[in-house]
N, CA, C and O atoms as CSV, one atom per row, in Angstrom:
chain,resi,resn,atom,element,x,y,z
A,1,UNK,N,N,26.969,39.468,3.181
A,1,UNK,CA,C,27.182,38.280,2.390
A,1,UNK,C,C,25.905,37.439,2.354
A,1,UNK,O,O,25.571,36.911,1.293
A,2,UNK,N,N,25.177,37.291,3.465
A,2,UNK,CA,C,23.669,36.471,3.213
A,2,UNK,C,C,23.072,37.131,2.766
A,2,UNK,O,O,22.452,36.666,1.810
A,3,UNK,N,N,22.842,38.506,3.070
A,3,UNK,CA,C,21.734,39.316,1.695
A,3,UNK,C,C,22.335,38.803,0.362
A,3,UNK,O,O,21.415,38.264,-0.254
A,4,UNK,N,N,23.296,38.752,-0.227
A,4,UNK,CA,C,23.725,38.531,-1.313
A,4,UNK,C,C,22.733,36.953,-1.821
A,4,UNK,O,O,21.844,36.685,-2.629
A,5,UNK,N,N,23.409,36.350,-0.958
A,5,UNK,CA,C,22.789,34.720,-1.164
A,5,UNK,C,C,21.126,34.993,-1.545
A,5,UNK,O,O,20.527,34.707,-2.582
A,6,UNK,N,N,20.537,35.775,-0.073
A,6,UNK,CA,C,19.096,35.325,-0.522
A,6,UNK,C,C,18.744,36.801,-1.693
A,6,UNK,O,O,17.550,37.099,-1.689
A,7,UNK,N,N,19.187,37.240,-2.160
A,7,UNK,CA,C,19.133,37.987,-3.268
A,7,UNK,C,C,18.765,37.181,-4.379
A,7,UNK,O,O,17.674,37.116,-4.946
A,8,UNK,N,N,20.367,36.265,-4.730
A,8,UNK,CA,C,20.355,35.173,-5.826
A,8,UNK,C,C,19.765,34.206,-5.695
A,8,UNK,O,O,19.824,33.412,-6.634
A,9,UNK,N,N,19.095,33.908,-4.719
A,9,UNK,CA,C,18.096,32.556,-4.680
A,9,UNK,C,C,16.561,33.456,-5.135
A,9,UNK,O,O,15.882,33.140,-6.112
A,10,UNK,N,N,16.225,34.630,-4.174
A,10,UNK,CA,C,15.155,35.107,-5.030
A,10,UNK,C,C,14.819,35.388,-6.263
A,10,UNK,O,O,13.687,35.262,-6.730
A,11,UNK,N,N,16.520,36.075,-7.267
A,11,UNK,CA,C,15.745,36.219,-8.616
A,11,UNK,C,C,16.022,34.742,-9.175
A,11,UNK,O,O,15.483,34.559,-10.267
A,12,UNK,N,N,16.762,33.612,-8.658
A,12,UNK,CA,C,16.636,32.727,-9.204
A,12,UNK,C,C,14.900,32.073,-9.372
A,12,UNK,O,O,14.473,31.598,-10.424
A,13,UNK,N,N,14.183,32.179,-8.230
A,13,UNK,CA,C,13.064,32.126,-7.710
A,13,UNK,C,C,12.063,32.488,-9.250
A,13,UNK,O,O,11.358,31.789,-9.978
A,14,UNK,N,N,12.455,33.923,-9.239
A,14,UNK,CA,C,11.906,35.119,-10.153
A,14,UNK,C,C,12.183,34.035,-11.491
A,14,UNK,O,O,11.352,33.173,-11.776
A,15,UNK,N,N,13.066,34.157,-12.019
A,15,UNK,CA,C,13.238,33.558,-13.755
A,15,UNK,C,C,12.659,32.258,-13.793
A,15,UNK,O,O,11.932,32.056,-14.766
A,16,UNK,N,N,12.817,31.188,-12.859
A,16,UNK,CA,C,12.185,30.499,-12.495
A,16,UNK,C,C,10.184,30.384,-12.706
A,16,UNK,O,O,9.692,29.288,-12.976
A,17,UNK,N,N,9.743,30.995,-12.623
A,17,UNK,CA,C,8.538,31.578,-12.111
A,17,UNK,C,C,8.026,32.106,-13.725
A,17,UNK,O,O,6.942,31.716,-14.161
A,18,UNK,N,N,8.801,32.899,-14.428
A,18,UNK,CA,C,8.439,33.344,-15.455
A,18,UNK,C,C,9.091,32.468,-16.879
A,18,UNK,O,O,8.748,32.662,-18.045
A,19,UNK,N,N,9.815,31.762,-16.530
A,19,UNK,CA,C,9.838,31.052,-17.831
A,19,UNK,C,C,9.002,29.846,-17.698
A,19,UNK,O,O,8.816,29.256,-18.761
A,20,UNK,N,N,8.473,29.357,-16.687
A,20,UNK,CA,C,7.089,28.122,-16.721
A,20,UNK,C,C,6.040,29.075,-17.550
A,20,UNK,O,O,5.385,28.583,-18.469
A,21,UNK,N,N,5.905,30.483,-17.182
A,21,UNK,CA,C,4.741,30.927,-17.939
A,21,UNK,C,C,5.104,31.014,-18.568
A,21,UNK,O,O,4.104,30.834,-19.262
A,22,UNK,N,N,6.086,31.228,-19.482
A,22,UNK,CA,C,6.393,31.562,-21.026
A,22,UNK,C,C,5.905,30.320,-21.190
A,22,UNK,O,O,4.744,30.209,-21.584
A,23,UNK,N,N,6.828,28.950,-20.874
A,23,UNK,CA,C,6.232,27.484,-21.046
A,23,UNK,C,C,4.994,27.260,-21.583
A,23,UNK,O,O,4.630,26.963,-22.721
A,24,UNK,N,N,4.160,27.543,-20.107
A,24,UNK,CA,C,3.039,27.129,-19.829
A,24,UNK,C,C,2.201,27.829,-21.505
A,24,UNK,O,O,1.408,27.202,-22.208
A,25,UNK,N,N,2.750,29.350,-21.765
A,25,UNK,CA,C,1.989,30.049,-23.154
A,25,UNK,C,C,2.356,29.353,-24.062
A,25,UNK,O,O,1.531,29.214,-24.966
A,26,UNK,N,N,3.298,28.851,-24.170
A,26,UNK,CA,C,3.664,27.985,-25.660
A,26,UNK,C,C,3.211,26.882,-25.624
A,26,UNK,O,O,3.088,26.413,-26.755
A,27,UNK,N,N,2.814,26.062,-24.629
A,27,UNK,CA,C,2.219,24.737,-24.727
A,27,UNK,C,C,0.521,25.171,-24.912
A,27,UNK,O,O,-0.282,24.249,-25.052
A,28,UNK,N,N,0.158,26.224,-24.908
A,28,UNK,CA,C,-1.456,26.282,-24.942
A,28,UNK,C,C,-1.217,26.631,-26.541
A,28,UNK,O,O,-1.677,25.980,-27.479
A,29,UNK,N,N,-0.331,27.894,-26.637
A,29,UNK,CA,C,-0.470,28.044,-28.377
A,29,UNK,C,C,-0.709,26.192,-29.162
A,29,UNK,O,O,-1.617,25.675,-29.813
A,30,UNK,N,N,0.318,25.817,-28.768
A,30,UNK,CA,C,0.348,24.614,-30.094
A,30,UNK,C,C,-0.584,23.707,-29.776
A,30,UNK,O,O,-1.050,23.085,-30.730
A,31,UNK,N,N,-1.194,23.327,-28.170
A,31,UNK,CA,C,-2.393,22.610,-28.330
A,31,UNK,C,C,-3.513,23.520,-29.445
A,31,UNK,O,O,-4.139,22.887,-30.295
A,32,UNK,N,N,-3.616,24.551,-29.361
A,32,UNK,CA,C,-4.405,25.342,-30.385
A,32,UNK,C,C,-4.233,25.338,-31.922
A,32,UNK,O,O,-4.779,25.895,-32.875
A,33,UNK,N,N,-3.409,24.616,-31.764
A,33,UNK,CA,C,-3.149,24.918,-33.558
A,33,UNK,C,C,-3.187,23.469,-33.800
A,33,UNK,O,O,-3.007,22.516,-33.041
A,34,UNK,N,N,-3.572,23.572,-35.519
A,34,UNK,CA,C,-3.596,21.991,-35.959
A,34,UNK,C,C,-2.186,21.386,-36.002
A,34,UNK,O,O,-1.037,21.819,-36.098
A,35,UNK,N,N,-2.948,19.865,-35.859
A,35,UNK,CA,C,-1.726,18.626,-35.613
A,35,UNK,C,C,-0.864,18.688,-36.566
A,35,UNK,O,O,-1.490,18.984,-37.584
A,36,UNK,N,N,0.293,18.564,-36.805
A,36,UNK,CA,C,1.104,18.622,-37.944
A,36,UNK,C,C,0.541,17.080,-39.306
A,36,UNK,O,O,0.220,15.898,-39.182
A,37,UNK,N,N,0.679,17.892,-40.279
A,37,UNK,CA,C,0.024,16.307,-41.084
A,37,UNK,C,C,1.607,15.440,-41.520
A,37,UNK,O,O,2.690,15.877,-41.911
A,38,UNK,N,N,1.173,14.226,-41.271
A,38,UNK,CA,C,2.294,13.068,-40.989
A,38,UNK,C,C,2.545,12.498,-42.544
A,38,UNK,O,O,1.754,13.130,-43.244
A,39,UNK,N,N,2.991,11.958,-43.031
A,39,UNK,CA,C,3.207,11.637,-44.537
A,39,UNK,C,C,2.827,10.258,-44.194
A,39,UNK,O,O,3.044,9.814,-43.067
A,40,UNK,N,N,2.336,9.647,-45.010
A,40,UNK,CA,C,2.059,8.465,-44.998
A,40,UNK,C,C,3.428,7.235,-45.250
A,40,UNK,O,O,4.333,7.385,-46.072
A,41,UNK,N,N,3.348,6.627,-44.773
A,41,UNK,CA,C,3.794,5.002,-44.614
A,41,UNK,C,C,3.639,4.378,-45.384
A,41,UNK,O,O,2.537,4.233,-45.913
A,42,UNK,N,N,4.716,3.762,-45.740
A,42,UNK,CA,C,4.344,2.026,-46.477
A,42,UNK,C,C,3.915,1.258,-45.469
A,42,UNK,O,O,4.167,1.460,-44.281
A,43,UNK,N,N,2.932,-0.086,-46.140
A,43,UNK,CA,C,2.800,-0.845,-45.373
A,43,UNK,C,C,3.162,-1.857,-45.395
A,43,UNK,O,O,2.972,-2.650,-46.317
A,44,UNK,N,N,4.036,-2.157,-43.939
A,44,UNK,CA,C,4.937,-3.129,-44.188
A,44,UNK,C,C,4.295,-4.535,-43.845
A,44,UNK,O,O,3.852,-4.731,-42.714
A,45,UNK,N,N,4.242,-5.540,-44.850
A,45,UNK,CA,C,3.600,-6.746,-44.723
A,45,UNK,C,C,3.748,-7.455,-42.996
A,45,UNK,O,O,4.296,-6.757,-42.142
A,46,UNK,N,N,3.316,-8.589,-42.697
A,46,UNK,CA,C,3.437,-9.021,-41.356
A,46,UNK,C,C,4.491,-9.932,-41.757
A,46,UNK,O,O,4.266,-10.820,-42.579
A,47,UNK,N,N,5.683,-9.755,-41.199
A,47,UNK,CA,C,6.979,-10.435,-41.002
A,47,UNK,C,C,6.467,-12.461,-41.424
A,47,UNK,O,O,6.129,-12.777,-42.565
A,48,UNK,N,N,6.513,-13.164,-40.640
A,48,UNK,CA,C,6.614,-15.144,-41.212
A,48,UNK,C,C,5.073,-15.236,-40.768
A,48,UNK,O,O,4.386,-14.528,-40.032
A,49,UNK,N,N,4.823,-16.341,-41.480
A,49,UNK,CA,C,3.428,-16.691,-41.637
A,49,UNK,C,C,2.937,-17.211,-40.144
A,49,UNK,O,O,3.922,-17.228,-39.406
A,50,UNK,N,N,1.895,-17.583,-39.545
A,50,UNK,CA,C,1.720,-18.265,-38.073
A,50,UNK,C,C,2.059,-19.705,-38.174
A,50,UNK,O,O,1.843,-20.273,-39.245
A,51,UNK,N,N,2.550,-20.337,-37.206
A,51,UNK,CA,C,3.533,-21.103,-36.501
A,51,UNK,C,C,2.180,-22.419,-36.839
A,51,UNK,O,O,1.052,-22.030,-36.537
A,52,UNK,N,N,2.270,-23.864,-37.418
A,52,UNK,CA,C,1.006,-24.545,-36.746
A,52,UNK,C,C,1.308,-24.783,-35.314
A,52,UNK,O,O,2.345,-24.574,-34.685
A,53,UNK,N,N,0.238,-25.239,-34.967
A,53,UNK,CA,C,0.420,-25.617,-33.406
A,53,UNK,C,C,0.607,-27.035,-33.181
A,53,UNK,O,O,-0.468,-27.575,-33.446
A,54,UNK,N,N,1.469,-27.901,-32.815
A,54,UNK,CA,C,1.380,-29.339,-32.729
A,54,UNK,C,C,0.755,-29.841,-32.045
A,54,UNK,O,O,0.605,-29.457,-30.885
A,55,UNK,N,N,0.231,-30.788,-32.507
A,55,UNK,CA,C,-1.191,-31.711,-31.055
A,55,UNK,C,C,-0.369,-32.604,-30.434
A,55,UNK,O,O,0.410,-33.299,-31.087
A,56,UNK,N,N,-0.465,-32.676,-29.055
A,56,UNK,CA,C,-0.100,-33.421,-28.184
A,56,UNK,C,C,-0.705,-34.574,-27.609
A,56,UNK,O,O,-1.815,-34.430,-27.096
A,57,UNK,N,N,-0.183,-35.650,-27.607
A,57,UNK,CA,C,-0.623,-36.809,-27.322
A,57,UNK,C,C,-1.283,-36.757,-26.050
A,57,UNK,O,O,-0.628,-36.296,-25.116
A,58,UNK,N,N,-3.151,-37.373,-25.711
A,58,UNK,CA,C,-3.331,-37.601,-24.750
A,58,UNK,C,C,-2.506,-38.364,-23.572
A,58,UNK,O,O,-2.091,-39.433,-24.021
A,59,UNK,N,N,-2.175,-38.191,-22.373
A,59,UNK,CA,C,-1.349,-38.666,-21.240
A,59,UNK,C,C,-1.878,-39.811,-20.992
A,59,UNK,O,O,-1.189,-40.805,-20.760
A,60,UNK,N,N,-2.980,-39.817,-21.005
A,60,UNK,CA,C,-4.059,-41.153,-20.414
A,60,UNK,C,C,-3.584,-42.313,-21.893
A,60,UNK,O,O,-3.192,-43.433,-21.564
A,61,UNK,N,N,-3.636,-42.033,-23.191
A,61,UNK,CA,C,-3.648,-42.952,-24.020
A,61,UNK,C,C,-2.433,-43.663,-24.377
A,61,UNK,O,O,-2.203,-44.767,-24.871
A,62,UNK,N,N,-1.493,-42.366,-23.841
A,62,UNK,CA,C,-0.179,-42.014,-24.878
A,62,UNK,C,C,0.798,-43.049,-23.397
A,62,UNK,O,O,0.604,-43.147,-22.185
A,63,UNK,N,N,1.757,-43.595,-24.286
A,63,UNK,CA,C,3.334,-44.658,-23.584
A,63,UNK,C,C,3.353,-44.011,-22.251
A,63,UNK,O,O,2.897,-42.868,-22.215
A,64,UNK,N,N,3.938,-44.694,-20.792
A,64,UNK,CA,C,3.621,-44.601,-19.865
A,64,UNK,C,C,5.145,-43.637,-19.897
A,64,UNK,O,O,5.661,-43.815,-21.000
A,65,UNK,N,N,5.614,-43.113,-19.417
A,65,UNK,CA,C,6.683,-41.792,-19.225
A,65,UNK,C,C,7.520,-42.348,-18.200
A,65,UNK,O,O,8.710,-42.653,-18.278
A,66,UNK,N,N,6.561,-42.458,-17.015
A,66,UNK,CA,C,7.390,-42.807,-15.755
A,66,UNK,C,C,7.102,-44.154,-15.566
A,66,UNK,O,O,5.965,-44.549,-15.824
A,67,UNK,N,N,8.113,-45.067,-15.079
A,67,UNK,CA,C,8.240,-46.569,-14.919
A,67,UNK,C,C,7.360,-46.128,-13.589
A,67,UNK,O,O,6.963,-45.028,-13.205
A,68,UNK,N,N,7.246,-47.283,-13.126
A,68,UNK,CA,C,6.711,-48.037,-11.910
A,68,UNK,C,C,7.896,-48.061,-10.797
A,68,UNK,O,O,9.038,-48.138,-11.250
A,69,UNK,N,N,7.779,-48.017,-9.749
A,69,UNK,CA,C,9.059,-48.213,-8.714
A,69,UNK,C,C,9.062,-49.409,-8.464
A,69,UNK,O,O,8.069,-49.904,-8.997
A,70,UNK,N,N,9.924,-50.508,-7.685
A,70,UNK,CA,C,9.835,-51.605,-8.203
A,70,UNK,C,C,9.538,-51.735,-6.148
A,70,UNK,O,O,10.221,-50.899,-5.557
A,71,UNK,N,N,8.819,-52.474,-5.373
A,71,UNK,CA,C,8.782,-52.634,-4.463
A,71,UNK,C,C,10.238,-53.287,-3.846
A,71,UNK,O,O,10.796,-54.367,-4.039
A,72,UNK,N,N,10.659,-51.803,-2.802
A,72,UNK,CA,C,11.942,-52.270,-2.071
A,72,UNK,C,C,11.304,-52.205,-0.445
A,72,UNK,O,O,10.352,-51.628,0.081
A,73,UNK,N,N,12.725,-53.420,0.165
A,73,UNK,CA,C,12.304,-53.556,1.652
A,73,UNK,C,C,12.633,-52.569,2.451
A,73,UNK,O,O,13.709,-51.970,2.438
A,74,UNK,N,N,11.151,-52.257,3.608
A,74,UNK,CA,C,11.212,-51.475,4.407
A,74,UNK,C,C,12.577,-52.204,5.067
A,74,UNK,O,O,12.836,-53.390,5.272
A,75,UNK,N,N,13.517,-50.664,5.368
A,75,UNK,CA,C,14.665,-50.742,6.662
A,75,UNK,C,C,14.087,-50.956,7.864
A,75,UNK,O,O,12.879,-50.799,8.037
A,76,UNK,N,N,14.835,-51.299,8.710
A,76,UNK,CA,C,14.594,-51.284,10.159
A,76,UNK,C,C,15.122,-50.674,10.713
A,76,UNK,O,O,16.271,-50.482,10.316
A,77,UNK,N,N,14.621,-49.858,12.157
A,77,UNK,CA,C,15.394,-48.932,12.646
A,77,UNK,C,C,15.883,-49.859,14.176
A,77,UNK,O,O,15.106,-50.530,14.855
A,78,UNK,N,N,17.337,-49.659,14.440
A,78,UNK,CA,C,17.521,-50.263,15.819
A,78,UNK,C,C,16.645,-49.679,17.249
A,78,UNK,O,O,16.809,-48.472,17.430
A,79,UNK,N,N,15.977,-50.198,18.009
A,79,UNK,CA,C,15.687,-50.036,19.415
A,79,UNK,C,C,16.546,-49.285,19.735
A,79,UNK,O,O,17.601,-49.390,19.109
A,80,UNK,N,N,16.460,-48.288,20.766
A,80,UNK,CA,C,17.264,-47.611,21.437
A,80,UNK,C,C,16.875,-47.090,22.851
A,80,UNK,O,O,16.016,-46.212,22.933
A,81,UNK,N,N,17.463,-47.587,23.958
A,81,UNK,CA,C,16.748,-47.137,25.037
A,81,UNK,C,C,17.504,-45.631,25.712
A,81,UNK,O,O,18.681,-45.722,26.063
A,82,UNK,N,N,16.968,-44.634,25.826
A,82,UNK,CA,C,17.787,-43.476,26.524
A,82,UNK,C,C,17.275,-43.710,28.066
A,82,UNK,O,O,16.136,-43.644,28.529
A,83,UNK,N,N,18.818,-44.075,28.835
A,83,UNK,CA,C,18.719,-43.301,30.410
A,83,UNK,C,C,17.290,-42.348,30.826
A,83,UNK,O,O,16.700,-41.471,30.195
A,84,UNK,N,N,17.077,-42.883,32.011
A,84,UNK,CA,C,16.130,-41.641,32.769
A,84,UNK,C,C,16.400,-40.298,33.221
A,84,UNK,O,O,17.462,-39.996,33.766
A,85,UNK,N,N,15.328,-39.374,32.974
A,85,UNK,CA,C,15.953,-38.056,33.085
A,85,UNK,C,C,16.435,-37.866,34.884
A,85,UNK,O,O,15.786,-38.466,35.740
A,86,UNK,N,N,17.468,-37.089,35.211
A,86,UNK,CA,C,17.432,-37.021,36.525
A,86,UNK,C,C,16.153,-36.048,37.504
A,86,UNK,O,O,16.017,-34.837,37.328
A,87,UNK,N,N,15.705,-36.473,38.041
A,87,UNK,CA,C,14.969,-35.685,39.432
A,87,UNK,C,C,15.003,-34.366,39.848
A,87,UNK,O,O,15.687,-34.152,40.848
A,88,UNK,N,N,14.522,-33.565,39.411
A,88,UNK,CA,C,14.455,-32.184,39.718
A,88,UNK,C,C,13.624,-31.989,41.050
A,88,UNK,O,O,12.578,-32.569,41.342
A,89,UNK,N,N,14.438,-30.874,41.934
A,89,UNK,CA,C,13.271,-30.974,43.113
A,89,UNK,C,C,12.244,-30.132,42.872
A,89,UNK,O,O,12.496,-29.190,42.120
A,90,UNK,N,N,11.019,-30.231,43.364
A,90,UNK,CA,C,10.081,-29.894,42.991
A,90,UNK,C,C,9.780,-28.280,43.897
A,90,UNK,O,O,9.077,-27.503,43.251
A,91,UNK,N,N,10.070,-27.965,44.748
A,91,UNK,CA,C,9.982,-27.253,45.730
A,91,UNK,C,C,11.830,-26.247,45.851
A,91,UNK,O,O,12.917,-26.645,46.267
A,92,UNK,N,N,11.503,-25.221,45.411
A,92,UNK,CA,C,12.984,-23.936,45.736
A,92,UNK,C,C,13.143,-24.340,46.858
A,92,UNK,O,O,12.437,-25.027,47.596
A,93,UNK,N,N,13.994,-23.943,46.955
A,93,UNK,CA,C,14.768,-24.278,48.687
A,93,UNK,C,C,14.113,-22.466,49.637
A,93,UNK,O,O,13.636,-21.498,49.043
A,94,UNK,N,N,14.326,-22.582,51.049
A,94,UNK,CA,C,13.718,-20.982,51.038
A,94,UNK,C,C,15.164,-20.253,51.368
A,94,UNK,O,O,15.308,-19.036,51.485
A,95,UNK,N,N,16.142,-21.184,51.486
A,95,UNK,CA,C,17.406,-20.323,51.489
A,95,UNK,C,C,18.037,-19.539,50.231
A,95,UNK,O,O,18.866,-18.634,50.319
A,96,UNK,N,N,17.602,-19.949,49.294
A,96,UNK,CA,C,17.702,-19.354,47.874
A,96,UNK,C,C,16.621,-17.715,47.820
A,96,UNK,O,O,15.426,-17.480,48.001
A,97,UNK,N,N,18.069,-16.723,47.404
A,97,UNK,CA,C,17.255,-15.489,47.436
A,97,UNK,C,C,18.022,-14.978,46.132
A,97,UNK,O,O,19.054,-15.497,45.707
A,98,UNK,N,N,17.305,-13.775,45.499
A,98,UNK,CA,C,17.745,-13.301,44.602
A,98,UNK,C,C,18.258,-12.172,44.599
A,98,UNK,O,O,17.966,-11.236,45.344
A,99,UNK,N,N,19.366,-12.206,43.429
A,99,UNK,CA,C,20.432,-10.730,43.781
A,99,UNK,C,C,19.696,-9.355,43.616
A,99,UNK,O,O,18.887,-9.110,42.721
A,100,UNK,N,N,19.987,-8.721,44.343
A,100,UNK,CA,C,19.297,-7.271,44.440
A,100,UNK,C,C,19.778,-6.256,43.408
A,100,UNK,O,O,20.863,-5.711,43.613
A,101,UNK,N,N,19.031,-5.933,42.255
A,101,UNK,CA,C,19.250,-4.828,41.448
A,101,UNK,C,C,20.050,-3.507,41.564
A,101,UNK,O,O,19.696,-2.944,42.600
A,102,UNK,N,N,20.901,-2.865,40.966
A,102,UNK,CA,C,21.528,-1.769,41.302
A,102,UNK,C,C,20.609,-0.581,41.660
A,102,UNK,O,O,19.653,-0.650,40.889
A,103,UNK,N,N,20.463,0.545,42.538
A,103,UNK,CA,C,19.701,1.706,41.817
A,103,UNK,C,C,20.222,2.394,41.253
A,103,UNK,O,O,21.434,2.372,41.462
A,104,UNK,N,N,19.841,3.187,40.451
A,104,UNK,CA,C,19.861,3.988,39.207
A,104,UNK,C,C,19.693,5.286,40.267
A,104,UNK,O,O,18.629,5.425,40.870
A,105,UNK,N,N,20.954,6.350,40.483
A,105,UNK,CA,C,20.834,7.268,41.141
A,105,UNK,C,C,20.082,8.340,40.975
A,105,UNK,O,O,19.838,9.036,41.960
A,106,UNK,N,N,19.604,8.661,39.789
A,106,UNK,CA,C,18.718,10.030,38.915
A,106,UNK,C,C,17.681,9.523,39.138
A,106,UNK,O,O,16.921,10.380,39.588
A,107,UNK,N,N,16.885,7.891,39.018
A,107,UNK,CA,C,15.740,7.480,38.744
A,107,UNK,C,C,14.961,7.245,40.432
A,107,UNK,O,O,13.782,7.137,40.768
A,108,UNK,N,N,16.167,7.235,41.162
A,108,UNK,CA,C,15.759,6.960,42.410
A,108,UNK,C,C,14.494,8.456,43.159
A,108,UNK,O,O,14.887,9.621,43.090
A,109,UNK,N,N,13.633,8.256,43.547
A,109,UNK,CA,C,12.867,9.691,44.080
A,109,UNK,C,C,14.402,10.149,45.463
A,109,UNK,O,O,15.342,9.621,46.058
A,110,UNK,N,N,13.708,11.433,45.301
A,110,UNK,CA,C,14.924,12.232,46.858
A,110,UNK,C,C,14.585,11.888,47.766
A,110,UNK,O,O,13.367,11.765,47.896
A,111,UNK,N,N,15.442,11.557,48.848
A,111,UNK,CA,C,15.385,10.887,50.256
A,111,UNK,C,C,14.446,11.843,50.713
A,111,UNK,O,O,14.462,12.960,50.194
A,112,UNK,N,N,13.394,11.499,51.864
A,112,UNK,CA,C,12.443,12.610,52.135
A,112,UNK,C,C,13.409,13.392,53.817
A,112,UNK,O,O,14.133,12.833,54.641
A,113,UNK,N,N,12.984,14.707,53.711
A,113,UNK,CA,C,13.321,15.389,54.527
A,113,UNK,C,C,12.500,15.077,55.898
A,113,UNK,O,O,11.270,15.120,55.912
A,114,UNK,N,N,13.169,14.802,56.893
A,114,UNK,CA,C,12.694,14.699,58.511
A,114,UNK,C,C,12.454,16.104,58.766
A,114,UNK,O,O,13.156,17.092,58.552
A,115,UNK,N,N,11.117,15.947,59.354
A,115,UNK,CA,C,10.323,17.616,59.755
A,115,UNK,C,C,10.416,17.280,61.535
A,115,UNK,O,O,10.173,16.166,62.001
A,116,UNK,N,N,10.756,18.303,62.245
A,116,UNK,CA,C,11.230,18.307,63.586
A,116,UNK,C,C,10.186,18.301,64.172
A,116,UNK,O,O,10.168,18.302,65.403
């Protein structure tokens, strides 16, 4: 049954293979031969005439756009006093120890053997 398979994948392979060259011969024939002649066209006028362009008023000369803001009073913000932070001691205590990691039984090296 797999000979079968790679049978049909090879001559697929095969036709494959030989119809690019047939391809490949027919695309060299017609680059070789003259261009087909095209019939000529009407020519079709250019669709609406160009647009004028409108002139725009200098910014500097031209009515002011944006008003003026009118001077408003600075807010005030209330005082606020926050509490003192509390006192951290500066110094670990030496009774403070840290928890001891599991070992990892595979990662651990083998206990060494006592030689007599």
């Amino acid at each position: 049954m797999a000979s079968s398979k790679f049978l049909i994948i090879a001559l697929f392979m095969v036709a494959l293979a030989l119809s690019s060259v047939d391809a490949a011969r027919a695309a060299r024939h017609l680059l070789q031969t003259a261009p087909p002649s095209l019939p000529n066209f009407p020519v079709v006028p250019m669709g609406l005439p160009p647009m004028p362009i409108p002139t725009l008023p200098n910014p500097t000369t031209g009515p002011s756009i944006i008003p003026s803001l009118p001077n408003l009073p600075q807010p005030t913000l209330p005082r606020v006093t926050l509490p003192p932070l509390p006192s951290f001691p500066v110094n670990i205590p030496s009774g403070a120890t840290l928890p001891s990691l599991p070992s990892i039984p595979f990662l651990a090296p083998p206990p060494a053997t006592s030689s007599p």
